[in-house]
Biotite code that builds the C-alpha atoms (Angstrom):
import biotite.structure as struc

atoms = struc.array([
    struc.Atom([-4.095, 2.272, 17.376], chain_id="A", res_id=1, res_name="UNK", atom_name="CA", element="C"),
    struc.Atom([-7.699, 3.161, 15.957], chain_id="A", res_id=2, res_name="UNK", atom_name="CA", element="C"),
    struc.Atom([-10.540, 1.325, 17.434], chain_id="A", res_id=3, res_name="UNK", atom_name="CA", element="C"),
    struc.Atom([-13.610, 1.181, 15.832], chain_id="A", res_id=4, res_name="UNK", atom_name="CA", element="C"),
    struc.Atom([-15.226, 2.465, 12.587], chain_id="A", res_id=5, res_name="UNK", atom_name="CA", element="C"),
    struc.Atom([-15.551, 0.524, 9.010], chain_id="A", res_id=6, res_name="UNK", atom_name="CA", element="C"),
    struc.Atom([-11.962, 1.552, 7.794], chain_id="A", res_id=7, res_name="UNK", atom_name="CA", element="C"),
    struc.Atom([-8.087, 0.940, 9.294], chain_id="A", res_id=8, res_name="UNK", atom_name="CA", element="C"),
    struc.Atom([-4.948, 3.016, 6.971], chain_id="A", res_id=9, res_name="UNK", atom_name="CA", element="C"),
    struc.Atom([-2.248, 0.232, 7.447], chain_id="A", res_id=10, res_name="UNK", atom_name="CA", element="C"),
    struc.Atom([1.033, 1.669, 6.344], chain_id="A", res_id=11, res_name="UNK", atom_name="CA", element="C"),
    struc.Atom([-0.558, 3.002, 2.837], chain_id="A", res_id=12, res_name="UNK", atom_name="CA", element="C"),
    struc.Atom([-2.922, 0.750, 2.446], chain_id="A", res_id=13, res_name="UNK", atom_name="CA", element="C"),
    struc.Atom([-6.655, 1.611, 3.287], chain_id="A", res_id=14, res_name="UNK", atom_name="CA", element="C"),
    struc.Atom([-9.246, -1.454, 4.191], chain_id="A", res_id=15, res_name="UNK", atom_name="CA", element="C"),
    struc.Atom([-12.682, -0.611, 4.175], chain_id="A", res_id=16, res_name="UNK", atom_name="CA", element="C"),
    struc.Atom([-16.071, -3.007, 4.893], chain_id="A", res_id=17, res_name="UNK", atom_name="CA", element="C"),
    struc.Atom([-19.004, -2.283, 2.909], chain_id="A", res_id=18, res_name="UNK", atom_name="CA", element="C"),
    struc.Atom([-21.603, -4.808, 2.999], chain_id="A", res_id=19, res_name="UNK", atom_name="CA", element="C"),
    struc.Atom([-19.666, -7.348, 4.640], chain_id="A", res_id=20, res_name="UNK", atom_name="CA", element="C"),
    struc.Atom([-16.982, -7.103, 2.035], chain_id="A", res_id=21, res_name="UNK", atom_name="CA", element="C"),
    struc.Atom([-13.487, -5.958, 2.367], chain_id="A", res_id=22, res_name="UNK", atom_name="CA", element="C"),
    struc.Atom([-12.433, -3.103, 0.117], chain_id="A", res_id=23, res_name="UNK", atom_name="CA", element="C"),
    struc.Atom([-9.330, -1.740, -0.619], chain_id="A", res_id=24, res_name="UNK", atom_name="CA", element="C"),
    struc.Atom([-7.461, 1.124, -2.164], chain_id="A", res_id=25, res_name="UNK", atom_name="CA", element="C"),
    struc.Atom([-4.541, 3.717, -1.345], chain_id="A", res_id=26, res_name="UNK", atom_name="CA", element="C"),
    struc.Atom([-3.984, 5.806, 1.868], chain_id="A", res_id=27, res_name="UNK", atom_name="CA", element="C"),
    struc.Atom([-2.137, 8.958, 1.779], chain_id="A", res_id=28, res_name="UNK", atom_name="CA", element="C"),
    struc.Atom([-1.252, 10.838, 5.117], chain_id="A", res_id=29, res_name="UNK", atom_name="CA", element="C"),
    struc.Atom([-2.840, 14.415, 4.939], chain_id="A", res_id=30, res_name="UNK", atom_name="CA", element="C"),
    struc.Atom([0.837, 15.525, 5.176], chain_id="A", res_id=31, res_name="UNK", atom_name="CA", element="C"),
    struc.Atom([1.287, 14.022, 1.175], chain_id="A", res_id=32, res_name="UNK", atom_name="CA", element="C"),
    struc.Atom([2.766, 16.487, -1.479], chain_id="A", res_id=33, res_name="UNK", atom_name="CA", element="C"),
    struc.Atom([2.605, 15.926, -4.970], chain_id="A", res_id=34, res_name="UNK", atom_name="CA", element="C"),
    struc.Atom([5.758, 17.039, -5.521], chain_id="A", res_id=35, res_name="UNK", atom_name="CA", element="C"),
    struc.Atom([9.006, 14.478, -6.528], chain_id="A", res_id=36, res_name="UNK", atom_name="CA", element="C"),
    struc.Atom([12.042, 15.171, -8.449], chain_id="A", res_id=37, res_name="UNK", atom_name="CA", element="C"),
    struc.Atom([11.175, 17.422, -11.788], chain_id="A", res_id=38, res_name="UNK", atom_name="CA", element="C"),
    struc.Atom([11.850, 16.319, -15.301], chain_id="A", res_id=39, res_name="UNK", atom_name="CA", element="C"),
    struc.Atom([13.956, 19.245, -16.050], chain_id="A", res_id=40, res_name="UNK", atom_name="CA", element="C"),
    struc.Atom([16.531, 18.425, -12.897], chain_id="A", res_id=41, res_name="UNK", atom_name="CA", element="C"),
    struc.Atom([20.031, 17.238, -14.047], chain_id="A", res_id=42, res_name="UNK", atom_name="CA", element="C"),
    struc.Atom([19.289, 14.099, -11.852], chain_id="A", res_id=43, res_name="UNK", atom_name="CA", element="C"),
    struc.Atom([19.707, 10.828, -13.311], chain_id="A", res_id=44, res_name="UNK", atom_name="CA", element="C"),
    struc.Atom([16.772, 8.925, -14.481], chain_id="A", res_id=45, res_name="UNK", atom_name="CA", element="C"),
    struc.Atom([17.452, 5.900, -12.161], chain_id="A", res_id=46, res_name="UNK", atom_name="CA", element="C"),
    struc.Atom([16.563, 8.799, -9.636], chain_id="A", res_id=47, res_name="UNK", atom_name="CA", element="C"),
    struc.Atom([13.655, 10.478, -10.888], chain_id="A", res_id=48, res_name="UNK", atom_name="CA", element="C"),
    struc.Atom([11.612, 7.217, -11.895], chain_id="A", res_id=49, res_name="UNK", atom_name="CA", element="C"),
    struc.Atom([11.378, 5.204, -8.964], chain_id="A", res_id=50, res_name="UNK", atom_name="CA", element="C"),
    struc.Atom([8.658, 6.585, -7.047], chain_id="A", res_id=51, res_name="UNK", atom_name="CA", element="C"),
    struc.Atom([6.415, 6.384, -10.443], chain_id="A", res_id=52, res_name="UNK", atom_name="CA", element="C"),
    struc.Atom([7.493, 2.869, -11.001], chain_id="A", res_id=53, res_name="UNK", atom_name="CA", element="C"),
    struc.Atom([6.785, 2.497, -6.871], chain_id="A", res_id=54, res_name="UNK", atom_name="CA", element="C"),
    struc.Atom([3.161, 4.452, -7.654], chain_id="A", res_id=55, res_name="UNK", atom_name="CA", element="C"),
    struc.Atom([1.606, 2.038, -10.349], chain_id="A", res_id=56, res_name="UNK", atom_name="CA", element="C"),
    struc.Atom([3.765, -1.216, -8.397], chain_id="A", res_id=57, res_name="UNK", atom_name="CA", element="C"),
    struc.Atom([1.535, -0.147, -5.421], chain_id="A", res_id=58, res_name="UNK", atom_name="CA", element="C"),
    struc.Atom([-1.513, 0.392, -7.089], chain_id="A", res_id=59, res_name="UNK", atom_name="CA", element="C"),
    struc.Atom([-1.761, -3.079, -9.631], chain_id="A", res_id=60, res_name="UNK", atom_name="CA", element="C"),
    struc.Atom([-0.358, -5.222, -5.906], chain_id="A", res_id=61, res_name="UNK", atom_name="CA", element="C"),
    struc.Atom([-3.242, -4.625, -4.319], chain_id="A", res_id=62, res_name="UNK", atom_name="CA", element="C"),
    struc.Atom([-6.441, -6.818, -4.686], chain_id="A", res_id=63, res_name="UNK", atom_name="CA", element="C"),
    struc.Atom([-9.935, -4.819, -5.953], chain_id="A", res_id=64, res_name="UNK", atom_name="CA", element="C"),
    struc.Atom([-8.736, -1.462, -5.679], chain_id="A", res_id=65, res_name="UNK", atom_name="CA", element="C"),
    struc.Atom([-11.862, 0.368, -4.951], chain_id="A", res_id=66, res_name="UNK", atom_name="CA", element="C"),
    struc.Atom([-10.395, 3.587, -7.188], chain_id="A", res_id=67, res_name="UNK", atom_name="CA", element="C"),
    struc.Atom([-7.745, 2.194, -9.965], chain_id="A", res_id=68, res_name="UNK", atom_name="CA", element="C"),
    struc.Atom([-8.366, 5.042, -12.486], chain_id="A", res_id=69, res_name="UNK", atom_name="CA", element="C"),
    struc.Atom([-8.824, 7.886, -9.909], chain_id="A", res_id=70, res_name="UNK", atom_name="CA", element="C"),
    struc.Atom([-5.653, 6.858, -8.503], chain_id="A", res_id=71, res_name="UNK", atom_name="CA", element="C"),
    struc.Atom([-4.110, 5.741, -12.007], chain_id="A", res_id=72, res_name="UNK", atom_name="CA", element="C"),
    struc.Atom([-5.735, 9.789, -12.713], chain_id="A", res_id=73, res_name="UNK", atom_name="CA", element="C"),
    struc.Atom([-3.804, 11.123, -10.104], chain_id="A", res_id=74, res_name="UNK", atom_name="CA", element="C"),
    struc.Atom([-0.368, 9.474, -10.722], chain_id="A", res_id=75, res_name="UNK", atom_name="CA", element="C"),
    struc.Atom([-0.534, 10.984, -14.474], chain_id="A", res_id=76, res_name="UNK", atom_name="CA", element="C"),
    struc.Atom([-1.210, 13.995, -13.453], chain_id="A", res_id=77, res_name="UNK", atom_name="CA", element="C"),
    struc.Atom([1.815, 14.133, -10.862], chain_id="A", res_id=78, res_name="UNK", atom_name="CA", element="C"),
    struc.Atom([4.085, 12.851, -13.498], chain_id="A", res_id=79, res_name="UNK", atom_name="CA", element="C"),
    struc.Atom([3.004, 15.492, -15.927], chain_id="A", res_id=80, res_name="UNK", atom_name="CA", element="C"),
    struc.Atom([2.772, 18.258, -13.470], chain_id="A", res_id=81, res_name="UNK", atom_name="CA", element="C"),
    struc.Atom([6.426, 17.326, -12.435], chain_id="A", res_id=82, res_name="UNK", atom_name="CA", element="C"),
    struc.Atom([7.331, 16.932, -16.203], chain_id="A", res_id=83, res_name="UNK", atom_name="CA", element="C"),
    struc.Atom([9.020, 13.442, -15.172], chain_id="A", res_id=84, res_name="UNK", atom_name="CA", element="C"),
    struc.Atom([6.726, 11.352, -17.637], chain_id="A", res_id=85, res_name="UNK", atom_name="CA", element="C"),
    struc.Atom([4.619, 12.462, -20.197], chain_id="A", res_id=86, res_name="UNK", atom_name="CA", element="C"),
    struc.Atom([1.520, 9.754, -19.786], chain_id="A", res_id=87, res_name="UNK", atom_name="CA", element="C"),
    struc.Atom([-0.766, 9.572, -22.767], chain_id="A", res_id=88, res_name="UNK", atom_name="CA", element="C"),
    struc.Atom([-3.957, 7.874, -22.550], chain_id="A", res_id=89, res_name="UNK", atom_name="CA", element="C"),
])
């Protein structure tokens, strides 16, 4: 339990208070890799997709996030580096 402090990680969520307004946006544990299955693996699609699809599901649930192209930044560049989607914006 944390006590005290102007933000609480709940599961991956991260809830901040700025100005008497709540704020929120996505918590990774230090312990996060970048790394999921690679485009090049002879894995089947319905294996290498869902933690993308789970990714952009997470970030568009949320209300206000306080980063959506950072973190829409940083999901592109995990699905390129891993060569699972090429994302073109």
């Amino acid at each position: 339990m944390e006590v005290g402090g102007a933000n609480i990680n709940f599961l991956d969520l991260k809830i901040s208070i700025t100005s008497g307004h709540h704020q929120f946006g996505i918590f990774r544990k230090p312990t996060h890799t970048d790394i999921t299955i690679h485009g090049s693996s002879f894995s089947h699609p319905s294996h290498k997709y869902p933690a993308y699809h789970s990714m952009i599901n997470r970030l568009v649930s949320i209300p206000q996030p306080i980063a959506f192209n950072e973190e829409l930044n940083l999901i592109s560049t995990w699905a390129n580096m891993n060569h699972t989607y090429q994302i073109k914006r």
